[in-house]
Structures are given as structure tokens and as C-alpha cells.
C-alpha positions as CSV (number, residue, x, y, z in Angstrom):
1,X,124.1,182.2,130.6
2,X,125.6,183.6,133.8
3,X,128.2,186.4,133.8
4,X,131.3,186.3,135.7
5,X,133.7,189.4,136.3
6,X,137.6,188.2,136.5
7,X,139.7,190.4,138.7
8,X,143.0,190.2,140.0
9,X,146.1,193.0,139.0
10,X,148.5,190.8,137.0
11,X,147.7,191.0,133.6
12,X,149.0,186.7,132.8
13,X,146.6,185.2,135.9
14,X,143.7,187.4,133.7
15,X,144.7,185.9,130.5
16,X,145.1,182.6,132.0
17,X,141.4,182.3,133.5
18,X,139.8,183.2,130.2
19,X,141.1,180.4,128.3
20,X,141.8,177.6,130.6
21,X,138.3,176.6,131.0
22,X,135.3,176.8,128.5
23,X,133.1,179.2,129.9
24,X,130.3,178.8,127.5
25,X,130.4,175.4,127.9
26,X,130.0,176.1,131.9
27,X,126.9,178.2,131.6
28,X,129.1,181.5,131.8
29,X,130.4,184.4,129.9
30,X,133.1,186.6,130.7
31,X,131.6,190.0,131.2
32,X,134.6,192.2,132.5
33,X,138.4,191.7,133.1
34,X,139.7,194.2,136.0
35,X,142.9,195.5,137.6
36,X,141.7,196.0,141.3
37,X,138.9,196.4,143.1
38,X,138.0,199.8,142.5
39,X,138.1,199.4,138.4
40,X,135.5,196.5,139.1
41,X,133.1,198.7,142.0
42,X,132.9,201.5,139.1
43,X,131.9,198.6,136.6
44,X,129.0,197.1,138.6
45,X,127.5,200.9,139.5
46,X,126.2,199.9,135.9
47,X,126.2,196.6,135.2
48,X,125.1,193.3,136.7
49,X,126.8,190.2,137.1
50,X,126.0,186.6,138.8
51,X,129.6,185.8,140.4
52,X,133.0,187.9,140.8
53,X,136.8,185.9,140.8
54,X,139.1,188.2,142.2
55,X,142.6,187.8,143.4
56,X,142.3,188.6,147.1
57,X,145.3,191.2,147.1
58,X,145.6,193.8,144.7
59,X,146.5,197.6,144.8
60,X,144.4,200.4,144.9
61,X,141.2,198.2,146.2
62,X,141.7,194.6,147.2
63,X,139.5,191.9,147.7
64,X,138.6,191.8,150.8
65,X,137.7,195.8,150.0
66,X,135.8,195.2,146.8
67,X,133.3,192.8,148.6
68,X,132.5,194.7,151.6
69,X,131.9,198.0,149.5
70,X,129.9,196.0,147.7
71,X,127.9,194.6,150.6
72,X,127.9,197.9,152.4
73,X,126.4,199.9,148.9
74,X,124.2,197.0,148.0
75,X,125.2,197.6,144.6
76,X,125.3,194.0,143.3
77,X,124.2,190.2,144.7
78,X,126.5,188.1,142.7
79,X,128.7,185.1,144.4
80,X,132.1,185.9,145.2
81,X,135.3,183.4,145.0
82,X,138.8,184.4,146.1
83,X,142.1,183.6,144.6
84,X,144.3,183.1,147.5
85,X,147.8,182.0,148.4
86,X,148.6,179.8,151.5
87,X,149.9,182.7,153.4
88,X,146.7,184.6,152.7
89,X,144.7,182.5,155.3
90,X,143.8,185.2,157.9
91,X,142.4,187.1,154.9
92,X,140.3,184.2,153.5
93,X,139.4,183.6,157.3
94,X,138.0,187.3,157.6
95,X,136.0,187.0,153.6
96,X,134.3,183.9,154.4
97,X,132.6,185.7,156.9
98,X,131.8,188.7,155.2
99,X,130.1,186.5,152.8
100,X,132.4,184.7,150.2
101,X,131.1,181.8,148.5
102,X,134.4,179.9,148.5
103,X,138.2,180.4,147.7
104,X,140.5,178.4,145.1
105,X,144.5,178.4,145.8
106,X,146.6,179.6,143.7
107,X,147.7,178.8,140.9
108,X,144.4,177.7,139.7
109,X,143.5,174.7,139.0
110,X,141.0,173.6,136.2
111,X,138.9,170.7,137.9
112,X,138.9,173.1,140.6
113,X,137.5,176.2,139.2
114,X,135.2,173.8,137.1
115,X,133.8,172.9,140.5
116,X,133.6,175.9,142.1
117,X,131.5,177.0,138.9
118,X,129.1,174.3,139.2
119,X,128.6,175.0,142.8
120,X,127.3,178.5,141.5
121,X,125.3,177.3,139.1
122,X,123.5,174.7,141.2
123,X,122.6,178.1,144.0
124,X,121.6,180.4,141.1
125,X,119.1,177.6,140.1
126,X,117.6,177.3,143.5
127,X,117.7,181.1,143.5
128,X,115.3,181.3,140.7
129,X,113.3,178.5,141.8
130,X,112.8,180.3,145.4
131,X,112.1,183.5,143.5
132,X,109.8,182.3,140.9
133,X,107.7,180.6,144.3
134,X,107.7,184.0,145.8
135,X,106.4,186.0,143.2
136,X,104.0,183.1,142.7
137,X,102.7,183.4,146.6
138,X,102.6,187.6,146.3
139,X,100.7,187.1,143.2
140,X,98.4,184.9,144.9
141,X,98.1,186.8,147.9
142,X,97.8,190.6,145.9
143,X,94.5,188.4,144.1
144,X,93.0,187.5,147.5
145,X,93.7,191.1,148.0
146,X,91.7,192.5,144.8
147,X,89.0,190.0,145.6
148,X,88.7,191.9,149.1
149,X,88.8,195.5,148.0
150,X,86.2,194.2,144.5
151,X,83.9,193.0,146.8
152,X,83.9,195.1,149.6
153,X,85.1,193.0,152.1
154,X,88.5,194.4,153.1
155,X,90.5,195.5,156.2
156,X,93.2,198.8,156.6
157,X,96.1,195.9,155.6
158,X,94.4,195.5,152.0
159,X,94.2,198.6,151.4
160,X,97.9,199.5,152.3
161,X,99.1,196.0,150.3
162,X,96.8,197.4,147.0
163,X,98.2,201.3,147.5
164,X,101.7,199.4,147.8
165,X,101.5,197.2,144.6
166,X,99.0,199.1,142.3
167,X,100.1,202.0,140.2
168,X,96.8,203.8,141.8
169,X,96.3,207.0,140.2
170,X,93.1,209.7,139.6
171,X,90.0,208.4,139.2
172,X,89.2,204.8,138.8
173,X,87.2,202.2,138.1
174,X,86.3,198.2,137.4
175,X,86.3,197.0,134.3
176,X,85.0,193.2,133.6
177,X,86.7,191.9,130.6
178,X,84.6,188.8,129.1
179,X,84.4,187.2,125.9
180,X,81.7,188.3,123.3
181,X,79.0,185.3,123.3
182,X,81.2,183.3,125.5
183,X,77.2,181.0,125.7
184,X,77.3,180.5,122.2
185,X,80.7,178.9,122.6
186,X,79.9,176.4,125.2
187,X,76.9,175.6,123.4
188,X,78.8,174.3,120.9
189,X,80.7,171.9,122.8
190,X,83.7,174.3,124.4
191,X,82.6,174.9,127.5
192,X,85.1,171.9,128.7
193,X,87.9,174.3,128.0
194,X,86.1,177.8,129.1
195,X,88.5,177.7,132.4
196,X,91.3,177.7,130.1
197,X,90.2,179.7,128.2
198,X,89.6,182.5,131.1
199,X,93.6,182.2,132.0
200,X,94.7,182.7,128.6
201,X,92.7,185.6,128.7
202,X,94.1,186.6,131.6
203,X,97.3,186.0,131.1
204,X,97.6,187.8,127.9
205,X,95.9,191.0,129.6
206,X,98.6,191.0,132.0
207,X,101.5,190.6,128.9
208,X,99.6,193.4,127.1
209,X,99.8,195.7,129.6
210,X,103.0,194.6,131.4
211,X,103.5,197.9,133.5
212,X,99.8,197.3,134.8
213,X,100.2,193.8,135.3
214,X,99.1,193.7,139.2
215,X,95.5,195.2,137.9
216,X,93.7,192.4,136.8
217,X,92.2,189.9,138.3
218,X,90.9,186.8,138.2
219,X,88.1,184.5,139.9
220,X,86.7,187.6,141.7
221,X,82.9,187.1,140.8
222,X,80.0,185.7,142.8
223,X,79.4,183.7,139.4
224,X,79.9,180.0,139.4
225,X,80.1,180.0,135.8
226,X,81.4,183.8,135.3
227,X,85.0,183.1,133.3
228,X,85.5,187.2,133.4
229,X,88.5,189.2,134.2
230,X,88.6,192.1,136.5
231,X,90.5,195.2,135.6
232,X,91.3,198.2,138.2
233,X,91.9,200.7,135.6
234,X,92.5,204.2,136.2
235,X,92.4,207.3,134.2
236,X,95.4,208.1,134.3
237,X,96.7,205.4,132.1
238,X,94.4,207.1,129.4
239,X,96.1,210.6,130.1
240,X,100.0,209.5,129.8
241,X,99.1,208.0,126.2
242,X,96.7,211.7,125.5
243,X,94.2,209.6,124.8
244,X,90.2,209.6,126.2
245,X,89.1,206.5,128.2
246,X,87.3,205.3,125.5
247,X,90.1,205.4,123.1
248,X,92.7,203.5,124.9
249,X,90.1,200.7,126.1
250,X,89.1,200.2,122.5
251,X,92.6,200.1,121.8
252,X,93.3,197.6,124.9
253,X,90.9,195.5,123.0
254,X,92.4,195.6,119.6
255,X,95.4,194.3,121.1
256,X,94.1,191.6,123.3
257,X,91.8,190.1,120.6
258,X,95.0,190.3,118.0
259,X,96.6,187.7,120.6
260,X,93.5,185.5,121.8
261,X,91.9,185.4,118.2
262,X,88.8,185.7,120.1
263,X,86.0,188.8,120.5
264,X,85.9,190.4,123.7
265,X,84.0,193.4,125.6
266,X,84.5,195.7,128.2
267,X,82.0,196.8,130.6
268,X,83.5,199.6,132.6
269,X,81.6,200.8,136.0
270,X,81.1,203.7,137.5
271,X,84.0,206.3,138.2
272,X,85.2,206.2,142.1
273,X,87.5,208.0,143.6
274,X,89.5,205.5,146.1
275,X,90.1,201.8,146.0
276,X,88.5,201.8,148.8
277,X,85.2,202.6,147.0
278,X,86.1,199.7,144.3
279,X,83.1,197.5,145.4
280,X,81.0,200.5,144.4
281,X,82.1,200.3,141.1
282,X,82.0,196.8,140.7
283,X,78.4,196.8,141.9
284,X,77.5,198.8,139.2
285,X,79.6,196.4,136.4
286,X,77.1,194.0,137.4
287,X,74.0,196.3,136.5
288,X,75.5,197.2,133.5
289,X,76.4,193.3,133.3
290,X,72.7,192.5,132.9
291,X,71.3,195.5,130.8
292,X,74.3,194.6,128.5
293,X,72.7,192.0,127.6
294,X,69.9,193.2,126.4
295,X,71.0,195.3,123.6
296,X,73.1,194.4,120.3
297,X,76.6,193.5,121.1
298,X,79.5,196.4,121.4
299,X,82.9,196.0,122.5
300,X,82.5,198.8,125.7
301,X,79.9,200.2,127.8
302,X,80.1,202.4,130.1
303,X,78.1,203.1,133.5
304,X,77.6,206.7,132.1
305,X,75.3,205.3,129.1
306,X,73.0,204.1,131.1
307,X,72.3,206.8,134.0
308,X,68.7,207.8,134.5
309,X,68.5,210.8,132.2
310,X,64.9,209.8,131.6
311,X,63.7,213.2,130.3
312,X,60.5,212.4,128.0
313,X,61.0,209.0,128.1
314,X,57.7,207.0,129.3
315,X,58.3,204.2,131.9
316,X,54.9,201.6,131.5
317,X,54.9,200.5,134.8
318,X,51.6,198.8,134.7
319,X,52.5,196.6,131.6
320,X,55.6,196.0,133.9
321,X,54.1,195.2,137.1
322,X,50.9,192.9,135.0
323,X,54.7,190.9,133.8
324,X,55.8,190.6,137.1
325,X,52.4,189.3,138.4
326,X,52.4,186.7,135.7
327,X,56.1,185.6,136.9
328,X,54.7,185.2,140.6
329,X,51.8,183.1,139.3
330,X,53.9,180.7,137.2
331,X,51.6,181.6,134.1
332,X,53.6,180.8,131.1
333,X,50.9,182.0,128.4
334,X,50.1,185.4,130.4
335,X,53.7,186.0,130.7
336,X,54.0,185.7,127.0
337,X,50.9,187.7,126.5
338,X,52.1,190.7,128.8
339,X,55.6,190.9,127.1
340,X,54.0,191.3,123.7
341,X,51.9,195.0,125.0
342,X,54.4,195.8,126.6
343,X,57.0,195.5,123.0
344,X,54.0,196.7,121.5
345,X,53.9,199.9,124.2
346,X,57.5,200.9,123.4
347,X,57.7,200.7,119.4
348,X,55.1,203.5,119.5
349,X,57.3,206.0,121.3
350,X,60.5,207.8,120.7
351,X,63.9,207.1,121.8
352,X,62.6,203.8,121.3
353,X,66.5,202.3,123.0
354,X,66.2,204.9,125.7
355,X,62.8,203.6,126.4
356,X,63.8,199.8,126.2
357,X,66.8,200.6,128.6
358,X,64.4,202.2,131.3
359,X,61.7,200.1,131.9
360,X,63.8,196.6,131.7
361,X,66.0,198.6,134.1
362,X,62.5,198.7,136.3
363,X,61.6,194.7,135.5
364,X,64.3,193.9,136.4
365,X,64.6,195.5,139.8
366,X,61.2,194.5,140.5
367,X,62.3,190.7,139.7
368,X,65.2,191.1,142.4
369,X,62.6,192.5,145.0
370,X,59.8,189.8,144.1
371,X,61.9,187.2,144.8
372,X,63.2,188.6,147.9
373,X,59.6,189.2,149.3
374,X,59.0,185.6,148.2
375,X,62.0,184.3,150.6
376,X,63.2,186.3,152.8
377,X,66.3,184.1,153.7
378,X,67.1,184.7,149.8
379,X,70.7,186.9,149.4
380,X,69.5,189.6,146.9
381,X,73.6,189.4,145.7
382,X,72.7,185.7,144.4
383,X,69.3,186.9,142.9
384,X,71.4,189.3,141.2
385,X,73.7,186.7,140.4
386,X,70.9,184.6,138.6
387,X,69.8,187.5,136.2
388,X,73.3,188.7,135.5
389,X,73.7,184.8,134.4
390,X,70.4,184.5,132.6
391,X,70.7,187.9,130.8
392,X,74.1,188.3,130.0
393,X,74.4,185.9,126.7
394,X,72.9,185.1,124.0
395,X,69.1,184.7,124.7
396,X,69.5,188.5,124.7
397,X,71.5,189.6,122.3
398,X,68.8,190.7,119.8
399,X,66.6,192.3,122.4
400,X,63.7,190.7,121.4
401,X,60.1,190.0,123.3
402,X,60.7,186.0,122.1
403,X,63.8,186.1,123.9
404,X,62.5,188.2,127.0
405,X,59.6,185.6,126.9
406,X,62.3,182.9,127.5
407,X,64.0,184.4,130.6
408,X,60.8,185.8,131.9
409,X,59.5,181.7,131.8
410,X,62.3,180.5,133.2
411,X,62.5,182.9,135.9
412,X,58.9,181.9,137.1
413,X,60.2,178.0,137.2
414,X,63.0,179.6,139.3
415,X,60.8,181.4,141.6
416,X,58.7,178.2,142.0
417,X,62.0,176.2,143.2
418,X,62.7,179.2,145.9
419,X,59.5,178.1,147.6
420,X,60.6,174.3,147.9
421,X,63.0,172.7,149.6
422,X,65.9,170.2,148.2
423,X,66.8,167.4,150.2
424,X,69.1,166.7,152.3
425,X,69.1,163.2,150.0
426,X,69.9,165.4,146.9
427,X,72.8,167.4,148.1
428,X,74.0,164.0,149.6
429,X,74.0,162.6,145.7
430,X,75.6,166.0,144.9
431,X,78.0,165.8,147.3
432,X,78.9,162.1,146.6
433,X,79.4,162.6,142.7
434,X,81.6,165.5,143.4
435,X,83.8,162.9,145.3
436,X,84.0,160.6,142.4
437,X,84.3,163.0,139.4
438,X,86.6,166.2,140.8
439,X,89.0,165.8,138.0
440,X,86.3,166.7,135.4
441,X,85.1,169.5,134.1
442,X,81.8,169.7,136.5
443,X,79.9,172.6,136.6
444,X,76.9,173.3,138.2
445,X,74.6,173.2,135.3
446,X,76.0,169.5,134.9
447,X,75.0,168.6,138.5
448,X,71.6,171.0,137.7
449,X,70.6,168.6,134.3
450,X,71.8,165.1,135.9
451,X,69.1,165.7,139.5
452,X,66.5,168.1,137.1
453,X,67.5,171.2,139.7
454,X,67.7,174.6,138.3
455,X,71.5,175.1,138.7
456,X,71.3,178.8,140.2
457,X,69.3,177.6,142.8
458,X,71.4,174.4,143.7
459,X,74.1,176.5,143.5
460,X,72.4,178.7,146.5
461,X,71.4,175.7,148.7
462,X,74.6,174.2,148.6
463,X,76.5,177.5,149.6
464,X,73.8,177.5,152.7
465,X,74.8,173.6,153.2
466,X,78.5,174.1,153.3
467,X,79.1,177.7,153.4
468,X,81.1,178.4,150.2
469,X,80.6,178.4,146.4
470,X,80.6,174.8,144.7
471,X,83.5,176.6,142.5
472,X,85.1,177.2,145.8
473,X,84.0,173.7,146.9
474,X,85.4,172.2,144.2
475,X,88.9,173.6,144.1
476,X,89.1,173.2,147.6
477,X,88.2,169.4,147.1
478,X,90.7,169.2,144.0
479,X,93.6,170.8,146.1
480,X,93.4,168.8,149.2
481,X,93.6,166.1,147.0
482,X,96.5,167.2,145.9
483,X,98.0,167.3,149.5
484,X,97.0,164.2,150.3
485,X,98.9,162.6,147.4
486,X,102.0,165.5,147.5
487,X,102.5,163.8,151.0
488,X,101.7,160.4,150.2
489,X,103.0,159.4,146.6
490,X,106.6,160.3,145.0
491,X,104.7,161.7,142.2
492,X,106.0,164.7,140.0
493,X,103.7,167.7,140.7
494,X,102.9,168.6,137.2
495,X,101.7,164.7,137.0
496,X,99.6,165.6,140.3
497,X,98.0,168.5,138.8
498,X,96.6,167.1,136.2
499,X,95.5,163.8,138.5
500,X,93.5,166.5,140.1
501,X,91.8,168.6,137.4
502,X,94.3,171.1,136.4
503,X,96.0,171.3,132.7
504,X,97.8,174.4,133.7
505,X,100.6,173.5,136.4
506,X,101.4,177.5,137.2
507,X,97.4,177.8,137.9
508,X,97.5,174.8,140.3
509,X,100.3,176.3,142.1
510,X,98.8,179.8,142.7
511,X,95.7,177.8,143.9
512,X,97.7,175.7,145.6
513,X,99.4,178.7,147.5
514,X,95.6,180.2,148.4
515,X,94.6,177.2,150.2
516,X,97.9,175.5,151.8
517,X,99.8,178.9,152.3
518,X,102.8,177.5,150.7
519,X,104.1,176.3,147.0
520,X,103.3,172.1,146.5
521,X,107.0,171.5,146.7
522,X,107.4,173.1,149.7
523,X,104.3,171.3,151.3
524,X,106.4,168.0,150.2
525,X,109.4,169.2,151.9
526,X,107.7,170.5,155.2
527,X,105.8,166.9,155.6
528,X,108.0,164.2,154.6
529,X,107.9,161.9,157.0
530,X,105.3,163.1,158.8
């Protein structure tokens, strides 16, 4: 319901406005009745309204007066229609252009003011469709902006647009937000609606914690298959509720799971001092990431946890490095054997956790640089990628040398596909049923299964190939396909979205915005015709 304000200094023209229409009816309510111009400047220093009727001479303040003050002290945008006489024509003449919306003779007709209210109605609608497209594009551009500053790829103009739109204060750090055997999940059939899934998540992050809204993000990880959000959280929103960090995180939690009806977890990374410095913290998330998942599930961890305060403990580097051996050799049994002494090696001692944290800290180091040595055109942050993947779920979850033996396995099949080459046949298959089946739910470990290709390494070949992510590929596919038929067919864009891949229209859009730089029905607009 819009308000109107009625003003106008004889007391029968006010009584007569408010009852010879129906305002409800109109989309309006009467907010305030005034006397002059002045009486209705002191009302909107405190309240808002969407359109202002006043008689364009009055004492004290008239008119003409009431909407330049206005204008000049920015105090209010609402519409504003004069009631005029005929012989007040070089004073409509002078409001038009100081910004009236229109003028209605006196006395007032119904049909007339009946129009005159429409015609308001129809620009406040466009008003909140233009506004609801901005925010849309700065929301997309402040998560281009996050994905800069989390990855460590920014310039001086992110920084100033994060400073600008973040509530950036003390300490900080990123926090990945992800749900609790999230594998288990897809295993079991949902994976088709994990992207879903990931914006409800999202979205109810950003309801929970409405004042820190612009601090999460979303699709920021190297991951093709990570459905995490990102969270710049700073310790000051701990301190304004007196609460520790861990307190109001495993609060943050309560609330968000209460709302999803799902299990999550926080990993938090190291503290930084800067946004600047937020790749650095990020960088560490992903550690944690994978020597999270080697331990029983909790809701938070912490990069603190798991510094190297080794004291006593006993790193078995040989048993370790006899592991790693086996990996490079493709030796499945010796693998299996060398896991078992080295479970075997760690039960005996104390701070038997401790221990376990330390040396698969080591294998898996050693892992990343074995495989680098192997290939030296291999990006260590996609190696990284592949064990954050592989250890992250639930072959891990119970920490135990069956399920170490698994990854360990798999990681030597890995290794053995780093040493070959795919086709250009393959990626030309790859390539052809992305064409054909972009509105599904493809994935990489669909494409992986169909041409018997370990997905993480497919997924590194065909970022060489084309020189972005198959995610990225993907949505870039989806949304030019969108263009094409935005341009081409008079179809509704909800109708298009979905043509394309998308259930959620208001996620299409933001991508949408990423790619073409503008909203979809603004793309329509700007090439009809073309």
C-alpha cells in the first residue's frame, strides 16, 4: 500500500479528497492531512511517504515552497501533484520544472485523480523493479569482489569496494560453512539437488545474520563439486554480543541448522589482520578442510587446533615415506600393508590424536609434492583440490587405516592418469555431450563414470583445454544460451531459466548479471531488433 500526504489550507477540499475516491481500493492510504507546506516539511523530517497532493497556494509555506525545500534537504523522494486553478499557470509552469509529476485543476475531479493515481502506481512499480535489478547487479559484482580478495587475486578497486560494503572490523578470518556428510547425501540419490541445496544454505546465512549479509559468499572455491559457503567473519561480531568466537559460531550454527533442518560445520582459518590478507586465511581453510576429514565429525574447527605444537609427539617418517613409495609404484597390496605399521606405529604412543594429526599432516604434504615432481606442468592448487575432495567426506570420517587404504589406492590410480595423456578425441565427446545435456544436472564425476576418466583429473585437462573450470564452462554455456533465446524467442524469463538449467530464477539472474553485465530483461530490451 502506498502512502499519500493531502495538503492544501482549506479544511472542505481536505475532507473532500479523503472520501471521494477509495484509496484502499487504489493501492493508497492516507497518511497525513496538512494545512501548508510547512506543517507537512515538519511531518516528512520523520516520516516517509510515496506521493504528496497539495494545493499549490497556501499560507505560511505554499507549494511551490514545500517541494523545493524538499528537493533542496533531500528529505523525502515521493511524487508530487499540484491542485491548481486556471490562473495558477505560471506557477504550475515553474513546478513542473522543479520536478512535479503532474497537476489536476481544480475542483477535482474523480476520473481524474483516479488517473493521476494510477500513473503513480505504474512509476513506483518500475521503481522497485529498477531497484530490485540494482541491488541484484551490486550483489553480483560485491561476489566477484569476495571471490578476488578469497583468492588472492585482487586489485586496490576491490579492496576499497570490500572496505566500502563490509562491516570490516578487528581481526578476521574465512570461515567455510558446508553441510555435515554432504557425500553421504549424494550417495543416496540427492546430489541432483546439492546446488539447491547450497543457495538455500546461503540464502538463509545471509537472513540469519541480516546486518552481516554482504559477508558470505558463494561459488568462491577451486572445487567443481565444493557446494560450501564462504563467510568473512570478524571478531568483532563476537565482542558486541560479549561472547568468545567459539560461542557465537556454535550459536550461528544452532540457528542456521534450526532453518535448513540440515547438519552443518564450520571450519574457520587462520586469524589475519586485513582483507587484504583474506586469501591467507582461506589457504589455510583448505588445510584444515582436508585434516577435517580425518577425524570424527564436530560442528567447528579452528586453524588454532591444529598448529604444530608437536612437543613429544613422534612423527614416523619412514613408515610415511615407505606409503608414499608404494603410491608412486601403483602397488595396491604394499600400500595396504604400509598403512597397517604405520596404524600399528601410532596406537602404541601417547596423544594418540595429536599423533594421527601430525604425520597425516606430513603424508599428505608429501602426496602434494610427489605428484608435482611427477608433472611438473601439475598446479599444486588443483592437487590440493583433489585431496581436499577425496578427504573431506565420508571415507574419512572414522579415521580408520581401511579408509586411509581407500584414498591412498585411489590416489596411486590418480597419479598413474597424471602420467598419460587424454585425447583430444575424449574431450571432443566431453565437449559434445555438454552441448546436448547443459540443462541437466552434469557434474564432472558424471562425465568421469560415462569415458572411465578419474573426474579430478578430467576436470584439470579440460581447464588446460579451455582455460576455465567445467563449472565455469558450464554456466557460461547455460547463460549464453540464455541470450541467444532472450533475443530470439518472446519467452518469459523464468520459463528461460529453467529451459537452461536453473530452478531458481533470482540465481539465474545474478549469473546472468556476471556474464552479460546486465539483468536478462534488460539484455531483451537493449537487443530487440538487433
Amino acid at each position: 500500500m502506498l502512502k499519500v500526504m493531502l495538503v492544501d489550507d482549506e479544511p472542505y477540499t481536505l475532507q473532500g479528497l479523503q472520501v471521494l475516491i477509495d484509496w484502499e481500493s487504489a493501492g493508497f492510504e492516507i497518511a497525513a492531512v496538512c494545512s501548508n507546506g510547512k506543517e507537512a516539511l515538519n511531518f516528512l523530517s520523520g516520516n516517509q511517504v510515496d506521493l504528496i497532493i497539495s494545493d499549490i497556494r497556501m499560507p505560511v509555506m505554499n507549494g511551490l515552497e514545500l517541494l523545493e525545500a524538499v528537493k533542496k534537504e533531500k528529505i523525502s523522494e515521493a511524487k508530487f501533484v499540484f491542485l491548481t486553478g486556471y490562473d495558477d499557470f505560471s506557477y504550475t509552469q515553474r513546478a513542473i520544472r522543479s520536478g512535479c509529476l503532474d497537476y489536476i485543476l481544480k475542483p477535482v475531479i474523480e476520473e481524474e485523480l483516479v488517473a493521476v493515481l494510477r500513473k503513480v502506481s505504474n512509476l513506483n512499480r518500475e521503481s522497485v523493479i529498477l531497484r530490485k535489478n540494482r541491488e541484484k547487479m551490486e550483489d553480483a559484482y560485491l561476489l566477484r569482489v569476495l571471490r578476488h580478495l578469497i583468492r588472492g587475486k585482487y586489485n586496490d578497486e576491490d579492496i576499497e569496494y570490500a572496505n566500502k560494503h563490509l562491516m570490516l572490523s578487528g581481526d578476521l578470518r574465512f570461515i567455510e560453512i558446508d553441510f555435515v556428510n554432504r557425500e553421504m547425501e549424494e550417495d543416496s540419490g540427492e546430489s541432483d539437488d546439492m546446488s539447491v541445496m547450497q543457495r538455500q544454505l546461503f540464502n538463509t546465512c545471509r537472513d540469519v545474520l541480516k546486518e552481516y549479509a554482504n559477508h558470505f559468499a558463494i561459488d568462491f572455491s577451486y572445487d567443481e563439486d565444493n557446494y560450501s559457503i564462504g563467510f568473512i567473519y570478524c571478531d568483532s561480531m563476537a565482542s558486541i554480543s560479549d561472547m568468545s568466537d567459539a560461542e557465537f559460531l556454535n550459536a550461528l550454527i544452532r540457528k542456521i541448522e534450526v532453518l535448513i533442518i540440515k547438519p552443518i560445520r564450520m571450519l574457520c582459518g587462520q586469524i589475519v589482520s586485513d582483507i587484504s590478507s583474506l586469501s591467507k586465511s582461506f589457504d589455510s581453510c583448505r588445510g584444515l578442510r582436508s585434516i577435517a576429514g580425518f577425524h570424527n565429525t564436530k560442528k567447528l574447527y579452528f586453524y588454532e587446533e591444529t598448529e604444530d605444537n608437536h612437543g613429544s609427539i613422534v612423527l614416523f617418517k619412514k613408515s610415511i615415506d615407505e606409503i608414499i613409495i608404494a603410491i608412486e609404484k601403483n602397488d595396491p597390496a604394499l600400500i595396504e600393508k604400509n598403512i597397517e605399521k604405520l596404524y600399528e606405529e601410532i596406537k602404541g604412543k601417547e596423544g594418540t590424536g595429536r599423533a594421527f594429526d601430525l604425520n597425516i599432516n606430513y603424508f599428505l604434504f608429501q602426496l602434494i609434492h610427489l605428484a608435482s615432481e611427477l608433472d611438473d606442468t601439475v598446479n599444486q592448487e588443483e592437487i590440493i583440490q583433489y585431496i581436499s575432495e577425496q578427504t573431506s567426506g565420508k571415507a574419512f570420517a572414522r579415521g580408520s587405516h581401511q579408509h586411509m587404504t581407500k584414498f591412498a589406492t585411489e590416489f596411486a590410480v590418480y597419479l598413474s592418469e597424471l602420467r598419460k595423456n587424454i585425447s583430444r578425441g575424449i574431450l571432443a565427446d566431453v565437449e559434445a555431450d555438454i552441448k546436448k545435456n547443459y540443462a541437466d544436472n552434469i557434474s564432472l564425476k558424471d562425465l568421469g563414470d560415462r569415458y572411465h576418466i578419474n573426474s579430478s583429473y578430467l576436470g584439470q585437462v579440460f581447464k588446460k583445454n579451455y582455460g576455465m573450470s567445467f563449472k565455469n564452462y558450464l554456466t557460461n554455456y547455460r547463460i549464453k544460451e540464455a541470450a541467444r533465446q532472450i533475443i530470439n524467442t518472446d519467452k518469459k524469463i523464468n520459463r528461460i531459466a529453467e529451459d537452461v538449467g536453473y530452478k531458481d530464477s533470482d540465481y539465474f539472474i545474478r549469473k546472468f548479471i556476471e556474464i552479460m553485465g546486465c539483468t536478462p530483461s534488460k539484455y531483451r530490451k537493449n537487443n530487440q531488433g538487433a
